[in-house]
C-alpha positions in Angstrom: 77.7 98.6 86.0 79.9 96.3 84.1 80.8 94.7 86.7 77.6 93.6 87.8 76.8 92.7 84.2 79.8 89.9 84.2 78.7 88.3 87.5 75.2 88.0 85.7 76.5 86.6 82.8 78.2 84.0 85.3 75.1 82.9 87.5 72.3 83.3 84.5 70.4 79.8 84.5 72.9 78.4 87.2 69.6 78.2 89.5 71.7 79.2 92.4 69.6 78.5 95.5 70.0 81.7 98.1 68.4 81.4 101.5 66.6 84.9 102.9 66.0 84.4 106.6 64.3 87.9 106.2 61.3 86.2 103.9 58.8 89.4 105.2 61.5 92.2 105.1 59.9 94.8 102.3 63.7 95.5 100.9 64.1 91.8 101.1 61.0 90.8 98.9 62.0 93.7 96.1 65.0 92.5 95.5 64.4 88.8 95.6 61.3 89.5 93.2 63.8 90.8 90.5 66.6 88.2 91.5 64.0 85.8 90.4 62.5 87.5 87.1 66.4 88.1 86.1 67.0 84.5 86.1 70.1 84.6 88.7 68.5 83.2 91.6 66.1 81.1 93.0 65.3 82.4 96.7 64.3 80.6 99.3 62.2 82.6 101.9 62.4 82.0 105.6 59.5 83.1 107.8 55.6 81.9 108.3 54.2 81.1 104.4 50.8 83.7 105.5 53.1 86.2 107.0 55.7 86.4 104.0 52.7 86.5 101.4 51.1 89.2 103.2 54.7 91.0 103.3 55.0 90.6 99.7 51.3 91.7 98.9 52.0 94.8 101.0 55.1 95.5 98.8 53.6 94.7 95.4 55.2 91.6 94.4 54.2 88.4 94.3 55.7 85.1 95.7 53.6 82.0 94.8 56.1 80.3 92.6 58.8 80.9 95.5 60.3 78.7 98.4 59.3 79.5 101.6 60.3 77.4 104.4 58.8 78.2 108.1 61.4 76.8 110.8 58.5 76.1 113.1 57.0 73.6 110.6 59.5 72.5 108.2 59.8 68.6 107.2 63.4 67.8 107.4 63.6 69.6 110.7 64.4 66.5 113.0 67.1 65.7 110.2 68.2 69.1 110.5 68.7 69.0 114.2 70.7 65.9 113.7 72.9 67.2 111.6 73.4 70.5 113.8 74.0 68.1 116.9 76.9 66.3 115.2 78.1 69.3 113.7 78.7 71.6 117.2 80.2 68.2 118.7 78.9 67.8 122.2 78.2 71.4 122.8 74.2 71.3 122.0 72.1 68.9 122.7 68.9 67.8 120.9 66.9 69.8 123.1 69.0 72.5 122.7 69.5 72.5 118.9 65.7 72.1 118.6 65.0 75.5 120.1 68.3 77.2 118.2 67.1 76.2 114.6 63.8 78.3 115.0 65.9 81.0 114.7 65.8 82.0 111.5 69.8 82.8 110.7 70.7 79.7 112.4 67.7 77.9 110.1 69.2 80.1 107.0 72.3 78.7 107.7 71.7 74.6 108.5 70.1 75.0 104.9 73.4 76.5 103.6 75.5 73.8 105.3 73.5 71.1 104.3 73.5 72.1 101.0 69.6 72.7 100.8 70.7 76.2 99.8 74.1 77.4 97.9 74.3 80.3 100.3 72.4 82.6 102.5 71.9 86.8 102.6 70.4 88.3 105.9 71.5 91.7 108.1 68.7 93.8 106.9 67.1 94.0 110.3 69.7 91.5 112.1 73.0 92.8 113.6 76.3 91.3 111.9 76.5 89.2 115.0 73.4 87.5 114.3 74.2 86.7 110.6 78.0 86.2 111.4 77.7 84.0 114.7 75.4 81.0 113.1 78.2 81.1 110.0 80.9 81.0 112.2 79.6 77.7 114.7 78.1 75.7 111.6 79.8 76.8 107.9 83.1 77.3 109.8 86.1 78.8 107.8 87.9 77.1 105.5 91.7 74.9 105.9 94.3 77.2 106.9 92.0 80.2 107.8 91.7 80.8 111.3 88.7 83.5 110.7 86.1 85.1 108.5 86.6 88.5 107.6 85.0 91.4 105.4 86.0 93.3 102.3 84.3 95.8 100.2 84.3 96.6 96.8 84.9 99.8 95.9 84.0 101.4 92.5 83.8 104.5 90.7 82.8 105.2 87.2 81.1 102.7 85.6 84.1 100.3 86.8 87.0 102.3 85.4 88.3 102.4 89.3 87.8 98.9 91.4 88.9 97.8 94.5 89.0 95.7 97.0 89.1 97.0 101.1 89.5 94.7 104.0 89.1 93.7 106.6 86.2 96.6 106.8 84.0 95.3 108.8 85.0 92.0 111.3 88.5 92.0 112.9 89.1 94.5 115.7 92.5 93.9 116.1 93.8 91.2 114.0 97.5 89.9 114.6 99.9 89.6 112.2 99.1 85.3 111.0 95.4 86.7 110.8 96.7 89.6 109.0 98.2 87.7 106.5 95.7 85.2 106.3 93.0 88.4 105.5 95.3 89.3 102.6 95.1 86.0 101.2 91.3 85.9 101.0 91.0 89.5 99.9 93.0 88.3 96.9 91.2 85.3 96.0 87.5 87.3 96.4 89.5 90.2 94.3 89.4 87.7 90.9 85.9 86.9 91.7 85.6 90.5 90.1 87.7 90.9 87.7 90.4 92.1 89.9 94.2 91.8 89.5 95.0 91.5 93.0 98.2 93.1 93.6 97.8 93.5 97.6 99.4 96.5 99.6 99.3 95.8 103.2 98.8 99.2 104.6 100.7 101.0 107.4 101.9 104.5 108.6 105.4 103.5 107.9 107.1 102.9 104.2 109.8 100.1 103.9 111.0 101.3 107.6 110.4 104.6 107.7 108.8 105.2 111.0 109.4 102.2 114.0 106.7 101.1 115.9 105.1 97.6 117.4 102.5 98.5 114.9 104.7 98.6 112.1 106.3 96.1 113.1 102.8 93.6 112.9 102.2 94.5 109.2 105.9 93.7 108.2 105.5 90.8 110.0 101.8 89.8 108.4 103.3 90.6 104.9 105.8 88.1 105.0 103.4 85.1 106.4 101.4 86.1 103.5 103.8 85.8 100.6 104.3 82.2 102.4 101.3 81.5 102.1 100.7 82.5 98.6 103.7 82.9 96.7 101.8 83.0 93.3 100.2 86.6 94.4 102.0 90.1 94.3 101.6 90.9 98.2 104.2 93.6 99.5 104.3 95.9 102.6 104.4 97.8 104.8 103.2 100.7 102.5 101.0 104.2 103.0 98.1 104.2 101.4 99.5 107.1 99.1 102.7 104.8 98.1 100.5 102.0 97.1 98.2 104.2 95.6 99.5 106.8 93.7 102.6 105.7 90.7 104.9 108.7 91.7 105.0 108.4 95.4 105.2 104.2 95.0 108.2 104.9 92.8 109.9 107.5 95.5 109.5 106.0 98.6 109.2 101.8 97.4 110.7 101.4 93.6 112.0 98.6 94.4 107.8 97.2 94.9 106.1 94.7 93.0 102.7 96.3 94.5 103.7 100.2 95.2 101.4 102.4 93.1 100.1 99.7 92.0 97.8 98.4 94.4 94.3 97.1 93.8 93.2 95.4 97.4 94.3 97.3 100.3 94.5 95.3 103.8 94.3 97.9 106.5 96.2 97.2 109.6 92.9 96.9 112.3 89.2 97.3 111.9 89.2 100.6 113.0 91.6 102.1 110.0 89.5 99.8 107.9 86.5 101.2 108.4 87.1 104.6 108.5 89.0 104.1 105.5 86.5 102.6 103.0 84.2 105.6 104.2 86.1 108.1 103.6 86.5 106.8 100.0 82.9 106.7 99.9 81.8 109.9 101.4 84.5 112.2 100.2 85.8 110.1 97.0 82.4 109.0 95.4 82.9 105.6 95.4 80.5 103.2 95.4 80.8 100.5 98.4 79.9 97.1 98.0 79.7 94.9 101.0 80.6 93.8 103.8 81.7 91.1 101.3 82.8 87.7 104.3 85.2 85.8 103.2 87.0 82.6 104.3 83.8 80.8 104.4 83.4 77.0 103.4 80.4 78.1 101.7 79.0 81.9 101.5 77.2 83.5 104.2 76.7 87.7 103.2 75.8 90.4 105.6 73.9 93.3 104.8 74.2 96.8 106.7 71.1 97.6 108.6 70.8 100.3 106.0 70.8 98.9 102.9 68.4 99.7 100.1 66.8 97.2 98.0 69.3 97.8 95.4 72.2 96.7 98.1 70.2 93.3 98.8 69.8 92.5 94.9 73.7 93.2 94.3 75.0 91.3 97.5 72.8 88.4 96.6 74.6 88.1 93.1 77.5 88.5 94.8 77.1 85.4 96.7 75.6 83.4 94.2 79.0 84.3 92.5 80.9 83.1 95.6 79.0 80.1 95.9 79.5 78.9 92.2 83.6 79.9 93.0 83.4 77.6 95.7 
């Protein structure tokens, strides 16, 4: 994919230092093993050294030139636990933090914070929560972004069709600051691919043409976000077929910046988000990429419990991408 081929040419010899708190996860060691032939990354294994060797014998690759950093024996560990003190403020104590960082996210991410590692990829076998959670106590998000949230990259055709979709994957019901704040981040992380954002905030209702408390949010969320960033072509609220499709964009919003234009759609709640970006897969043939988190200080990525090794090489370039954007 083209695509993929740009973000390559970007990280190639950057030595951008991923952490994998799944270091004995077959799909894991695959992908890292051609992450690090490639040249993109240089992975840093979490788990028992014996335990992630055997792993990686067991899969065919091999991993004695790699990292691999066991939480239970680890030599900046009491500097670590320092650090994670100060950093939750009074609410863990040494004792505490001690027994927390031999969890292998939470370790993932101390390294990520710290700066030991430019970012972290894990959810192969952990649930969002337990990729998201650590992110969210330690990386935190960044100024002016009250909360992370996930797109997905959407393409078809060896590129010729690419979008962004979000929030997919993290906000159940997001209000209408949060809303906008989404929007703002699924632009940015649009242009880390190549992607013109012109951002439709999505609805049931075109420019007032149905009334609703609903409706009423995304207007709302649409004009906190061209506040926020005036420099970006944000409009709403809009179908998905008026921001999609030139001819109905010109009928029902010509006077739109964004209408049948759109190349990031921000869907109203989580549950219209998701359903959403798998319809487009399932029934459209597109290729979904993610969940991509964004409004990170630095890049924490979640994988679906699903994903093939394929998934896991392409996310980790995505967030060696993210990290070098950072």
């Amino acid at each position: 994919m083209e695509l993929f081929e740009s973000l390559k040419a970007k990280i190639y010899g950057k030595n951008m230092r991923i952490a994998f708190p799944e270091g004995t996860e077959p799909r894991i060691l695959g992908a890292v093993a051609r992450l690090k032939a490639d040249g993109l990354v240089d992975p840093i294994l979490i788990g028992n050294p014996a335990e992630v060797k055997a792993a990686a014998e067991d899969r065919g690759v091999s991993v004695d030139n790699f990292e691999i950093l066991d939480p239970n024996n680890y030599e900046k560990f009491d500097e670590m636990v320092a650090a994670f003190v100060e950093r939750r403020k009074g609410k863990a104590t040494e004792e505490q933090a001690r027994e927390v960082l031999k969890d292998v996210n939470y370790f993932g991410t101390m390294l990520t914070y710290m700066g030991l590692a430019d970012g972290m990829v894990s959810g192969a076998v952990h649930s969002t929560g337990d990729t998201v959670r650590p992110a969210l106590q330690i990386i935190k998000t960044k100024p002016g972004v009250s909360r992370t949230s996930g797109a997905f990259l959407m393409v078809r055709g060896r590129d010729q069709e690419k979008y962004l979709f979000s929030d997919c994957a993290i906000n159940v019901s997001p209000n209408a600051q949060e809303l906008a704040e989404i929007a703002v981040d699924s632009a940015k992380t649009a242009e880390l691919f190549d992607i013109d954002p012109k951002v439709a905030m999505l609805s049931f209702s075109t420019k007032g043409s149905a009334k609703a408390p609903e409706v009423d949010k995304v207007v709302e969320a649409t004009k906190i976000a061209q506040e926020l960033a005036p420099n970006y072509q944000i409009d709403g609220e809009l179908q998905f077929d008026a921001a999609y499709v030139a001819s109905v964009g010109q009928l029902k919003a010509p006077e739109s910046p964004v209408a049948g234009k759109a190349t990031v759609f921000v869907f109203p709640d989580l549950q219209a988000g998701n359903i959403g970006y798998k319809i487009a897969q399932r029934f459209g043939g597109f290729e979904a990429i993610g969940p991509i988190l964004q409004g990170l200080n630095k890049p924490v990525s979640d994988l679906s419990r699903g994903a093939n090794e394929e998934d896991v090489y392409k996310l980790s370039i995505i967030t060696a991408a993210q990290a070098l954007n950072n």
